[in-house]
DOVEX-317211 format. One line per 4 residues: number of its first residue (from 1); their letters; for each residue z, x, y of N, C-alpha, C. Coordinates in nm, 3 decimals. Layout:
NUM = a = Z,X,Y,Z,X,Y,Z,X,Y ~ ...
// end
This chain:
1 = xxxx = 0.000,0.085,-0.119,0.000,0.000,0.000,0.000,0.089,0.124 ~ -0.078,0.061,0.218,-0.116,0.138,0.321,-0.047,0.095,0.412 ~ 0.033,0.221,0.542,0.093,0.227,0.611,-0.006,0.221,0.767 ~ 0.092,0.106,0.878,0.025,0.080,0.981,0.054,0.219,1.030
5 = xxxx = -0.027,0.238,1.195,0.027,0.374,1.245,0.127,0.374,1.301 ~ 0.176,0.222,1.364,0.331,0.214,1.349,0.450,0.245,1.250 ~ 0.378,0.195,1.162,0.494,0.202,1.048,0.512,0.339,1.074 ~ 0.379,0.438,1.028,0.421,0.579,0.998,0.523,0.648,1.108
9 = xxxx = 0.480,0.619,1.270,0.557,0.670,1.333,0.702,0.591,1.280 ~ 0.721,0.485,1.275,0.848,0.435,1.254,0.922,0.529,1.136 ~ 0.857,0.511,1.000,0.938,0.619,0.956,0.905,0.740,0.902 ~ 0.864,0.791,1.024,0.829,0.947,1.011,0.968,1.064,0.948
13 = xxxx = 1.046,1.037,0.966,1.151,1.120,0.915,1.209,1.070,0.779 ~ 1.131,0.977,0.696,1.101,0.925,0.604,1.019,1.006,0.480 ~ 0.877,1.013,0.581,0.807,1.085,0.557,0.780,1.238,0.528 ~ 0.862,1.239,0.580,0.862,1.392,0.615,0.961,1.414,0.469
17 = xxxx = 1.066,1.377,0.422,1.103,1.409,0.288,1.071,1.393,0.197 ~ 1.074,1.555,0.125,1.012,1.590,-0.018,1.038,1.454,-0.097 ~ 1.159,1.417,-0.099,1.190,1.313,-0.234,1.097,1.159,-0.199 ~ 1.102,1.170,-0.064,1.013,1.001,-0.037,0.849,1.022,0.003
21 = xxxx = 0.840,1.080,0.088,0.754,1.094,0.154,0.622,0.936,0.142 ~ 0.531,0.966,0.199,0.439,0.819,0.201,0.483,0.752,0.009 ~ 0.417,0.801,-0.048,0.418,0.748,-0.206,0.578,0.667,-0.202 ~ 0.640,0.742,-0.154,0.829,0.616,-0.178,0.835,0.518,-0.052
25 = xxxx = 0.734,0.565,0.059,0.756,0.451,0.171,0.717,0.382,0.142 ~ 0.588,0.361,0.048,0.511,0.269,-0.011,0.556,0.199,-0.060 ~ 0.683,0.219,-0.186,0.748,0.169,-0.221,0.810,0.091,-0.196 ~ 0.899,0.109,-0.080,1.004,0.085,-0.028,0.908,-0.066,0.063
29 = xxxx = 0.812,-0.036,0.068,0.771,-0.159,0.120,0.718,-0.281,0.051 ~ 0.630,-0.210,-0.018,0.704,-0.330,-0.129,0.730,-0.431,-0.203 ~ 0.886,-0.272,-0.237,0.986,-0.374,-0.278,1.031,-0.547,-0.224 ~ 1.145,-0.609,-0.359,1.169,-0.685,-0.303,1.338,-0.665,-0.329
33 = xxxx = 1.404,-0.693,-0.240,1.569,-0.671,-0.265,1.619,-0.809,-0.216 ~ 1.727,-0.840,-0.308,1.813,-0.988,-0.267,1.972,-0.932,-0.260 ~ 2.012,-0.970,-0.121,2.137,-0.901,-0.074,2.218,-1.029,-0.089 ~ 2.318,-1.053,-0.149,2.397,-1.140,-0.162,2.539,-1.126,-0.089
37 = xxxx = 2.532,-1.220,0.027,2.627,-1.192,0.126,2.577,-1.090,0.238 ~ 2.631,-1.172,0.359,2.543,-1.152,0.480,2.688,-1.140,0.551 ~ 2.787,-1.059,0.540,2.971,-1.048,0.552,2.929,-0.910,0.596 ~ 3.046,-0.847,0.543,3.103,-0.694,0.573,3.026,-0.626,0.560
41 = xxxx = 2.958,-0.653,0.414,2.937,-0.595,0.369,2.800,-0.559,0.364 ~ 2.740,-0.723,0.312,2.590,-0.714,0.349,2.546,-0.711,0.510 ~ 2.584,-0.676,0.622,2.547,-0.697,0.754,2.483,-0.534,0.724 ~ 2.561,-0.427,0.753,2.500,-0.301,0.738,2.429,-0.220,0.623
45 = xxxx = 2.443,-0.344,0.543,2.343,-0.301,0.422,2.196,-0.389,0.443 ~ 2.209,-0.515,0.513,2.052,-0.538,0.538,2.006,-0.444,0.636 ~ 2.117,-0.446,0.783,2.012,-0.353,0.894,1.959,-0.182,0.806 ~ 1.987,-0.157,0.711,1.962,-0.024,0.685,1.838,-0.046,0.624
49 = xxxx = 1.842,-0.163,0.485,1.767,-0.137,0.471,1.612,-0.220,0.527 ~ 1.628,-0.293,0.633,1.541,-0.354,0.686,1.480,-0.224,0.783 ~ 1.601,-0.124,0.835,1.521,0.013,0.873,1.475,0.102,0.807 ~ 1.495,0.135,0.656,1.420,0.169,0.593,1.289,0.119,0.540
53 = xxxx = 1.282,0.001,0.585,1.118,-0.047,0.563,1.105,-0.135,0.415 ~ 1.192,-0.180,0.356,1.211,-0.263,0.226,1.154,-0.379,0.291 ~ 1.068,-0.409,0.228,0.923,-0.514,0.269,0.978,-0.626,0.261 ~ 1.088,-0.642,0.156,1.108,-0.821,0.129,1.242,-0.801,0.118
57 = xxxx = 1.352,-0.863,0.249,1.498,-0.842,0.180,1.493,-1.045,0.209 ~ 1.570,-1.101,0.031,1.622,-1.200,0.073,1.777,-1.225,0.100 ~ 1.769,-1.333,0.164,1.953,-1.328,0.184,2.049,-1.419,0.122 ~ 2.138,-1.413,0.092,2.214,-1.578,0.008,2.317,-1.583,0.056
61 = xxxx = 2.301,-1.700,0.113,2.479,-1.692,0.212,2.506,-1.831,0.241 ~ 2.625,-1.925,0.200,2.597,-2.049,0.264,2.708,-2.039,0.381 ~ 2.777,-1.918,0.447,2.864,-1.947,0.563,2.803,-1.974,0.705 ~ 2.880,-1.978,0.755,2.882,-1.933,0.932,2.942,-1.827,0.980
65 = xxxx = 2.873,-1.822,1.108,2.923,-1.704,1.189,3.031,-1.746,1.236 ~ 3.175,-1.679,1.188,3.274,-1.700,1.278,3.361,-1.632,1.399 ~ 3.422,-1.614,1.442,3.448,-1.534,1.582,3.521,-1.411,1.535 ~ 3.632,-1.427,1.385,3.683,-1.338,1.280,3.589,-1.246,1.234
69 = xxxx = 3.483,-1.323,1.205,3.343,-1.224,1.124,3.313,-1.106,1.213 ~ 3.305,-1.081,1.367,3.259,-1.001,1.460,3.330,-0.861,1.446 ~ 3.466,-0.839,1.364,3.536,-0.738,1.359,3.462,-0.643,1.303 ~ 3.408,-0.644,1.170,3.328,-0.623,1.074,3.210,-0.675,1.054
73 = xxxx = 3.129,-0.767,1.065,2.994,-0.784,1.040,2.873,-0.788,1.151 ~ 2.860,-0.687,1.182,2.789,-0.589,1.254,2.661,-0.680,1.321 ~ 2.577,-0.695,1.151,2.462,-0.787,1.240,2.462,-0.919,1.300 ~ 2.586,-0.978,1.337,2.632,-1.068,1.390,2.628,-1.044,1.554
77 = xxxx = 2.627,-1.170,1.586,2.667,-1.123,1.757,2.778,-1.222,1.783 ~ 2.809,-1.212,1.973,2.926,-1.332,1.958,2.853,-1.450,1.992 ~ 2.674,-1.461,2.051,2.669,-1.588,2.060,2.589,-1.645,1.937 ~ 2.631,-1.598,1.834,2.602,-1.628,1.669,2.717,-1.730,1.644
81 = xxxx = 2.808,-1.732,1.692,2.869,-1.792,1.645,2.871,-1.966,1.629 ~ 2.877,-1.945,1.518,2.870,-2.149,1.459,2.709,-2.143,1.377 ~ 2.654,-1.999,1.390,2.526,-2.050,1.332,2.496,-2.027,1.185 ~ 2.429,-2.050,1.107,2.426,-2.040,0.941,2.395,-1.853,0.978
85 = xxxx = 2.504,-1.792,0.857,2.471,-1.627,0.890,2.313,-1.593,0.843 ~ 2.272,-1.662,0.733,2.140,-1.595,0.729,2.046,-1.644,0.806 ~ 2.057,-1.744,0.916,1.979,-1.759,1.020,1.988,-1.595,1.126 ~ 2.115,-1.596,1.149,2.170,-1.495,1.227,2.133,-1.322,1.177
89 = xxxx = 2.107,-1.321,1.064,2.045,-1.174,1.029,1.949,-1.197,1.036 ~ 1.835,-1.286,0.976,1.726,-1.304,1.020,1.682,-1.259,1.125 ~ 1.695,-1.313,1.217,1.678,-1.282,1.344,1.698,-1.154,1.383 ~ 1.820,-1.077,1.398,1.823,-0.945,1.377,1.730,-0.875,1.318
93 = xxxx = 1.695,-0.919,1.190,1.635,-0.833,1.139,1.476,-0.817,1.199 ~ 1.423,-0.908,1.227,1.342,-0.930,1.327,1.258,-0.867,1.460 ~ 1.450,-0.813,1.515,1.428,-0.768,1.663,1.427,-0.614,1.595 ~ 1.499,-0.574,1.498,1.489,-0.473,1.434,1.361,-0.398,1.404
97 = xxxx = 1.298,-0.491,1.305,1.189,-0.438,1.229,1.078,-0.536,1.176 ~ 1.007,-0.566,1.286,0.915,-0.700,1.263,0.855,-0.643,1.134 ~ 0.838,-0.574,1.091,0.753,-0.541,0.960,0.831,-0.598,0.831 ~ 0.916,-0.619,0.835,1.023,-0.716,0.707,1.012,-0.824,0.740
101 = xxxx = 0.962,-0.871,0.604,0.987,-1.031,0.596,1.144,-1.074,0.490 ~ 1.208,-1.209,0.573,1.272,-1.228,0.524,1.285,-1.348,0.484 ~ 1.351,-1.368,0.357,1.358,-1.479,0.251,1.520,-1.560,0.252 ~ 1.561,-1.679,0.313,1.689,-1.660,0.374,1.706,-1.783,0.235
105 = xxxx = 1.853,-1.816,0.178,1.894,-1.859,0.095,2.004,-1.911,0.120 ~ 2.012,-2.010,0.199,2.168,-2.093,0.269,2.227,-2.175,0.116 ~ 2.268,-2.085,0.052,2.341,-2.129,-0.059,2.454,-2.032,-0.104 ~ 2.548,-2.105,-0.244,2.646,-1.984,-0.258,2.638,-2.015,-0.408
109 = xxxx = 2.590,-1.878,-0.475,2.491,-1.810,-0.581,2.649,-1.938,-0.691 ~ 2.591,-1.966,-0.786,2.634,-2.019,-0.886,2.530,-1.947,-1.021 ~ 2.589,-1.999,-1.140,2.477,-1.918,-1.254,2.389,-1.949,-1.240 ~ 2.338,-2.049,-1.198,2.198,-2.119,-1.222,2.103,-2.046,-1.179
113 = xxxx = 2.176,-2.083,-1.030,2.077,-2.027,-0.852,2.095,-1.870,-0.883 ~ 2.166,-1.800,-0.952,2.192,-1.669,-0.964,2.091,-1.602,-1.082 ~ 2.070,-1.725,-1.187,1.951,-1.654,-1.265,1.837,-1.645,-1.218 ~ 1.798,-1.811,-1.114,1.670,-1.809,-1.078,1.659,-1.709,-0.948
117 = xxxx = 1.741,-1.655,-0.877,1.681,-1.545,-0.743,1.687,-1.411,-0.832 ~ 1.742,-1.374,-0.888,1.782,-1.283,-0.972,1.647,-1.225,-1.041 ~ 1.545,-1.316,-1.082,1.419,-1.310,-1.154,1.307,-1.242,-1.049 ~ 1.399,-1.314,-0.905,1.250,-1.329,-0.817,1.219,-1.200,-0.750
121 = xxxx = 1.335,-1.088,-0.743,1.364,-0.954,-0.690,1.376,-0.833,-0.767 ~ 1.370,-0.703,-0.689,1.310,-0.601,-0.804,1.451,-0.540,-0.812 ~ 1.555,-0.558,-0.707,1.693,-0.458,-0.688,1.756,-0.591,-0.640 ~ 1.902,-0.616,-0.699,1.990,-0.698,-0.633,2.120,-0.612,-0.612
125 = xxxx = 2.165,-0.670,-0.461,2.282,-0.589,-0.423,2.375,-0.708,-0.333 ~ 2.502,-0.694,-0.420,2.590,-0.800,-0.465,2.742,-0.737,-0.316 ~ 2.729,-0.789,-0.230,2.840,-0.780,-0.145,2.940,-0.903,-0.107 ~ 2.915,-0.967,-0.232,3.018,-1.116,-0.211,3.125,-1.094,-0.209
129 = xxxx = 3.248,-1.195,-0.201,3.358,-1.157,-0.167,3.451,-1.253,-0.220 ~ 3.398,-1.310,-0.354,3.473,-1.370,-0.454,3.450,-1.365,-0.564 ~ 3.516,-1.341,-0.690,3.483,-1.249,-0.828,3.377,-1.396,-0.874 ~ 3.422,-1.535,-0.867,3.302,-1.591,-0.981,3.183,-1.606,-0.897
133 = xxxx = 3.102,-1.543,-0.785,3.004,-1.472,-0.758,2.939,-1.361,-0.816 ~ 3.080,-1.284,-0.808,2.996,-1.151,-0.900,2.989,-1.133,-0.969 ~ 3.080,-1.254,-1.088,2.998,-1.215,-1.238,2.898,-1.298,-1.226 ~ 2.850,-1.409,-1.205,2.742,-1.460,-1.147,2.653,-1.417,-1.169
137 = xxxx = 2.623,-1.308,-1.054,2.520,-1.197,-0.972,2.493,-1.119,-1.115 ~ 2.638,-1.045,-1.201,2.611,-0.948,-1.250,2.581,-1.011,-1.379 ~ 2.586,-1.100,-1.454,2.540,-1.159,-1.594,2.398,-1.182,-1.544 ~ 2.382,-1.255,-1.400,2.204,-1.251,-1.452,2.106,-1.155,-1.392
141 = xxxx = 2.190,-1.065,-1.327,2.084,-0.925,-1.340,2.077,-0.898,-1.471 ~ 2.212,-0.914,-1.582,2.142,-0.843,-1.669,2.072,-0.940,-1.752 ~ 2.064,-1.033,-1.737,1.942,-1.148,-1.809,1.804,-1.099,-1.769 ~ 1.791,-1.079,-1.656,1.674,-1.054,-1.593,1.670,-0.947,-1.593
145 = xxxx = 1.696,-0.867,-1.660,1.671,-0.730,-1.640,1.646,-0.611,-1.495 ~ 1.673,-0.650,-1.419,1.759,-0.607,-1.275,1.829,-0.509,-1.239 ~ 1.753,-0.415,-1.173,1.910,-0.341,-1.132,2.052,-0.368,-1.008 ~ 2.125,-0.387,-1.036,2.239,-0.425,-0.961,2.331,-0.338,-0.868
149 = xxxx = 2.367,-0.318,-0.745,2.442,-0.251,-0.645,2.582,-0.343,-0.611 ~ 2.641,-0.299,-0.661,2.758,-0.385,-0.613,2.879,-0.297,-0.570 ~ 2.932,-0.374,-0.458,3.044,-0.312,-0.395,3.173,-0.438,-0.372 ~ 3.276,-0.389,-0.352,3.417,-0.460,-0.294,3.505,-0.361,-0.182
153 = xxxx = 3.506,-0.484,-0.155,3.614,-0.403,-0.003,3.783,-0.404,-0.031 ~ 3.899,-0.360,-0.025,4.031,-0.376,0.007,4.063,-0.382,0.149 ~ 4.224,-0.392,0.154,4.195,-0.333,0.300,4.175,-0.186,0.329 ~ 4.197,-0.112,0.262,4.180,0.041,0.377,4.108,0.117,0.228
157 = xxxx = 4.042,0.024,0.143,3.947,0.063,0.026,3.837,0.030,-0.033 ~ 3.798,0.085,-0.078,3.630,0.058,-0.163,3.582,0.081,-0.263 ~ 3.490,0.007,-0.330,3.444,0.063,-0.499,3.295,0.012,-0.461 ~ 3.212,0.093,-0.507,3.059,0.078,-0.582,3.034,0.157,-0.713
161 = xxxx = 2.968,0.059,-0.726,2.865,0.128,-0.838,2.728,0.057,-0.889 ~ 2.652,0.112,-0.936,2.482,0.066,-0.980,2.538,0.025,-1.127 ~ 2.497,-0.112,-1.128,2.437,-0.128,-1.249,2.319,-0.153,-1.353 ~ 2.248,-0.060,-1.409,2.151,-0.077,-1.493,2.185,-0.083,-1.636
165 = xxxx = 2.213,-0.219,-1.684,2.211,-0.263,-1.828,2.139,-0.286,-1.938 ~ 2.035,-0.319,-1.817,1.948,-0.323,-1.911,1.874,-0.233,-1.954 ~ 1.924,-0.091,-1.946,1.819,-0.001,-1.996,1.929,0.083,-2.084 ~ 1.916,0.236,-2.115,1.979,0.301,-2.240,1.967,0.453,-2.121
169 = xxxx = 2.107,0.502,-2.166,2.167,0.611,-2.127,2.098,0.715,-2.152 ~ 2.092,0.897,-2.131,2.040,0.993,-2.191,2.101,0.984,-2.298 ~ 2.248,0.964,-2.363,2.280,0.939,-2.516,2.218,0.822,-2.618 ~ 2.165,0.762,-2.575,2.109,0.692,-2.657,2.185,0.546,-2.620
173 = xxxx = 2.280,0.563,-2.576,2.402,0.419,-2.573,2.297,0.361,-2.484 ~ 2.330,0.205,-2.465,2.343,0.101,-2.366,2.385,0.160,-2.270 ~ 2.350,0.133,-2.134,2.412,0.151,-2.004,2.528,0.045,-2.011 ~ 2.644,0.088,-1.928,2.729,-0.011,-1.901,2.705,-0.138,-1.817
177 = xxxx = 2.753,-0.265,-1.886,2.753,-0.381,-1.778,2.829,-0.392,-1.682 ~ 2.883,-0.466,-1.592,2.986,-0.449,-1.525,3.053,-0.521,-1.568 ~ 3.059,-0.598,-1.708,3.184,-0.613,-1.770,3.221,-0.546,-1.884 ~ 3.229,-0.399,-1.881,3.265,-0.321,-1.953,3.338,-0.241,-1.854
181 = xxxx = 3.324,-0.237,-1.728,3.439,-0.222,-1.631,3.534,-0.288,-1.586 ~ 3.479,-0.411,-1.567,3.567,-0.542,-1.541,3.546,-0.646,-1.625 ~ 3.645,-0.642,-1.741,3.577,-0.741,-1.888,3.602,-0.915,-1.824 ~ 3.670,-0.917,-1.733,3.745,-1.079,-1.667,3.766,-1.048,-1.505
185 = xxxx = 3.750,-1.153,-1.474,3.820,-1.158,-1.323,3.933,-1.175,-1.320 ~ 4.047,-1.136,-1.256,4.154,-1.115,-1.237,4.254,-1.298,-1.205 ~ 4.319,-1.319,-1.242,4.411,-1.449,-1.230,4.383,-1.533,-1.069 ~ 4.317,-1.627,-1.032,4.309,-1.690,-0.935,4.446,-1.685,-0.816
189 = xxxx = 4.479,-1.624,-0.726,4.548,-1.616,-0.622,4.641,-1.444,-0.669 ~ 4.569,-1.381,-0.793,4.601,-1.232,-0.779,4.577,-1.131,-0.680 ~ 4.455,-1.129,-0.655,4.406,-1.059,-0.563,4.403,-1.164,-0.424 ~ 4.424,-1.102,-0.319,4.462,-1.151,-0.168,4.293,-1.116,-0.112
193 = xxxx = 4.246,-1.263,-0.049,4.131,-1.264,-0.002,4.108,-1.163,0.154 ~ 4.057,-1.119,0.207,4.010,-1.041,0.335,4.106,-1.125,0.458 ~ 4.086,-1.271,0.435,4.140,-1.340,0.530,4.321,-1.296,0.530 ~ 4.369,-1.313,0.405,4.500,-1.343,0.394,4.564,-1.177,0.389
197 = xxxx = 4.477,-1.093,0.351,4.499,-0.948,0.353,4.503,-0.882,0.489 ~ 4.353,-0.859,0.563,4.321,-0.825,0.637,4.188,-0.714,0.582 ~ 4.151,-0.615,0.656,4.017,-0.518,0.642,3.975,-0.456,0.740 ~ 3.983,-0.308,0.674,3.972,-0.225,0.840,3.802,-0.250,0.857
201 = xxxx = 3.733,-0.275,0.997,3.631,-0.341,0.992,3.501,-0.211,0.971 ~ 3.552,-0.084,0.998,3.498,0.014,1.016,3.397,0.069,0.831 ~ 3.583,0.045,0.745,3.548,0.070,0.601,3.415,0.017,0.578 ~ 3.428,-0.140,0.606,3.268,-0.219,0.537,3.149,-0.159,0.579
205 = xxxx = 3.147,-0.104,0.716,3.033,-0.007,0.730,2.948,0.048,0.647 ~ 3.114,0.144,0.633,3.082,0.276,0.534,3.049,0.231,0.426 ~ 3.098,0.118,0.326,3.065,0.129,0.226,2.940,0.023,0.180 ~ 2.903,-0.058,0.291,2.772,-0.138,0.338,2.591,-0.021,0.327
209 = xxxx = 2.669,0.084,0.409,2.568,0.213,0.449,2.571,0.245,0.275 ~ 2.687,0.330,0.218,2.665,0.340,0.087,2.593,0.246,0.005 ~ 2.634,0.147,0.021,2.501,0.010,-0.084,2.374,0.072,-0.045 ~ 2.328,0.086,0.062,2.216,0.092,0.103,2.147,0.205,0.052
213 = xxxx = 2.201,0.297,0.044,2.157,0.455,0.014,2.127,0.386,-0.156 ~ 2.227,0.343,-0.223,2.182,0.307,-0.379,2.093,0.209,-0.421 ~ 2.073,0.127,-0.333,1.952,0.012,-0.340,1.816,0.155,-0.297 ~ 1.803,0.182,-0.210,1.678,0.281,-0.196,1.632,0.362,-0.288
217 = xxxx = 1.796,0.442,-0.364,1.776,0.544,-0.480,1.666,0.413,-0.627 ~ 1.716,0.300,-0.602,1.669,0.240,-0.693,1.535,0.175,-0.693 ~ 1.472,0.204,-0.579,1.349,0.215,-0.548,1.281,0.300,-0.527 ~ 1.332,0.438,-0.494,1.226,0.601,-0.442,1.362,0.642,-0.559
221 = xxxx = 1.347,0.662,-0.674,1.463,0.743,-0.794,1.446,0.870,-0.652 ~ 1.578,0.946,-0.620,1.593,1.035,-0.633,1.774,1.105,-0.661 ~ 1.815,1.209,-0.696,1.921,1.239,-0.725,2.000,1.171,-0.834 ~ 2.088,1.130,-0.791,2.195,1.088,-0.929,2.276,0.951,-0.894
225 = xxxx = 2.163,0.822,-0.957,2.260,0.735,-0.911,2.425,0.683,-0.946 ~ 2.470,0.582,-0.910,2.608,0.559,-0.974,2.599,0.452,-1.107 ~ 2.542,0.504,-1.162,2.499,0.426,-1.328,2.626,0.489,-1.432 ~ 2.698,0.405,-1.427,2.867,0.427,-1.512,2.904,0.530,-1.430
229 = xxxx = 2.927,0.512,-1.338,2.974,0.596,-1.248,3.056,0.507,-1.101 ~ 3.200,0.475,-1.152,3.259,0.390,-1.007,3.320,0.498,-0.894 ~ 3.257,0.475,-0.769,3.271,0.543,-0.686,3.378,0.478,-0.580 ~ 3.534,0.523,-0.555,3.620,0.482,-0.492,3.680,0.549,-0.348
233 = xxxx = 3.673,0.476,-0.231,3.673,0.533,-0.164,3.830,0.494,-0.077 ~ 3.898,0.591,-0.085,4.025,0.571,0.025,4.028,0.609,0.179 ~ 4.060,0.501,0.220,4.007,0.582,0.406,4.177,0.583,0.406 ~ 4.245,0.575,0.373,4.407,0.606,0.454,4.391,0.740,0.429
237 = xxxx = 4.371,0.821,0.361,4.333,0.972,0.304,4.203,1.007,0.319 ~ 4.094,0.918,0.340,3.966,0.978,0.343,3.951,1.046,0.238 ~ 3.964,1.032,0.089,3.954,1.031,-0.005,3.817,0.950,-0.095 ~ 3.699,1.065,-0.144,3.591,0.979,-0.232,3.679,1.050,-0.340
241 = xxxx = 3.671,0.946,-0.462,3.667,0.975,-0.617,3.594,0.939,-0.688 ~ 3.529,0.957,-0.826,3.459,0.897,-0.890,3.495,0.926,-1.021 ~ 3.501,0.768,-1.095,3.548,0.737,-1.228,3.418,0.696,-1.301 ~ 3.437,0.798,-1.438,3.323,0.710,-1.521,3.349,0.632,-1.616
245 = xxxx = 3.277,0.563,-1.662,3.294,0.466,-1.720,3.170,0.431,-1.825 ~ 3.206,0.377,-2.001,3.080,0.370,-2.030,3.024,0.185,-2.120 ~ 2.959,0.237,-2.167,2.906,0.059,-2.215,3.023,0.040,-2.367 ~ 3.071,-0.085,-2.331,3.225,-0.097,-2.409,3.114,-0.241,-2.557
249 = xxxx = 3.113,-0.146,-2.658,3.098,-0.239,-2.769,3.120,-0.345,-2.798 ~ 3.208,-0.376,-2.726,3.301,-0.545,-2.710,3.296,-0.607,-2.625 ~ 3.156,-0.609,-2.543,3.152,-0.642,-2.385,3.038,-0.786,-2.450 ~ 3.037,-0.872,-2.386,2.977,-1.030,-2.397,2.851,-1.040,-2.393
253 = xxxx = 2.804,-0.928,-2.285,2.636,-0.892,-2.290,2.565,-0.845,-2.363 ~ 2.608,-0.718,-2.407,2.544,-0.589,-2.472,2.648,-0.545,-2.537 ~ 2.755,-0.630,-2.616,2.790,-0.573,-2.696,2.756,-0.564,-2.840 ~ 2.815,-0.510,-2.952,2.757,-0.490,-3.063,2.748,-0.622,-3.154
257 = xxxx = 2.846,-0.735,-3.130,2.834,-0.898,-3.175,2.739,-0.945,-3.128 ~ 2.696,-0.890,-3.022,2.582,-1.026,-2.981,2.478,-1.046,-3.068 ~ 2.400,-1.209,-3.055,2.280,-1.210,-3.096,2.161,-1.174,-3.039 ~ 2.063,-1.098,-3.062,1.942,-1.029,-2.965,1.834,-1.089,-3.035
// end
């Protein structure tokens, strides 16, 4: 796919790297990516990658912009407020980078709606902010064979990692699902929501920008993605760690009971 002479100037420093250069911009255009959640998380993970030139980002969000949301969700403004958020990135994305088209999804992903968008995209990246979303998200990437970016926020913490299940390790194993990391969601009123917690607004950035860098790796391969690999980030210490993790025999998807 051929680049306008805009585009090229646009991402000339794109270009210019060995690992992307035109052949991965190409790519990158495109692609199609479905960002689930237009929050913390997904705000600086669409503007990135709507500046990286990802041809088709859709969005799935059934909230509003609220006056709380402005702390942290970046592509928001304050006279957004009261409007459906994926109207509100839209638009952004827009003034951003008329060269992206966007696919907006004023809904909130259930299995169904989660198998059928799930089919329709080449990378899904999961920034929701309630667990029966993300197993959701993450059972029908791996139906659909999908690769998956998913992140969570704490307050002054973070986790990502890529999931590709559907494919097989350099050992020969299954890649891990993400319920071979997280076999269940945790007890309903265990974990304390963003609202009732709080969230430093800065973290979601950072770890919004990180989604973004792994949705791209999963379109231009380069380096070493986070495939069984959970990447945790502490900002009270400014602390990265990374835990691995591998595909658990007893997992509901890809484990060794199932029927195939």
């Amino acid at each position: 796919m051929a680049l306008s002479s805009d585009e090229i100037e646009r991402y000339a420093r794109h270009l210019v790297l060995r690992d992307i250069g035109g052949p991965g911009q190409a790519k990158l255009k495109q692609a199609r990516v479905l960002v689930v959640g237009a929050g913390g998380l997904g705000a600086p993970l669409i503007q990135y990658l709507a500046a990286a030139g990802v041809g088709t980002i859709g969005i799935a969000d059934d909230d509003v912009v609220s006056l709380s949301n402005l702390q942290r969700q970046v592509i928001h403004r304050t006279p957004d407020i009261g409007r459906p958020k994926v109207e509100s990135a839209a638009e952004a994305v827009s003034l951003l980078n008329p060269h992206v088209r966007i696919e907006s999804h004023s809904l909130r992903l259930t299995e169904e709606s989660a198998a059928t968008l799930a089919a329709e995209y080449d990378v899904v990246a999961d920034g929701s902010d309630n667990f029966a979303t993300r197993y959701a998200v993450s059972d029908a990437c791996f139906r659909a064979k999908r690769p998956l970016v998913t992140s969570a926020l704490g307050q002054f913490d973070g986790s990502l990692t890529t999931i590709r299940a559907h494919e097989t390790g350099p050992d020969g194993q299954p890649n891990p699902t993400y319920r071979c990391l997280f076999p269940n969601p945790p007890p309903n009123g265990a974990v304390p929501t963003c609202a009732e917690a709080g969230v430093l607004g800065a973290l979601a950035g950072v770890m919004g920008s990180l989604m973004a860098m792994e949705v791209i790796r999963a379109i231009v391969p380069f380096g070493e993605p986070l495939v069984g690999r959970l990447l945790m980030v502490d900002a009270r210490s400014m602390r990265f760690e990374t835990l691995s993790y591998a595909w658990d025999p007893a997992n509901p998807l890809s484990g060794e009971t199932v029927t195939r």
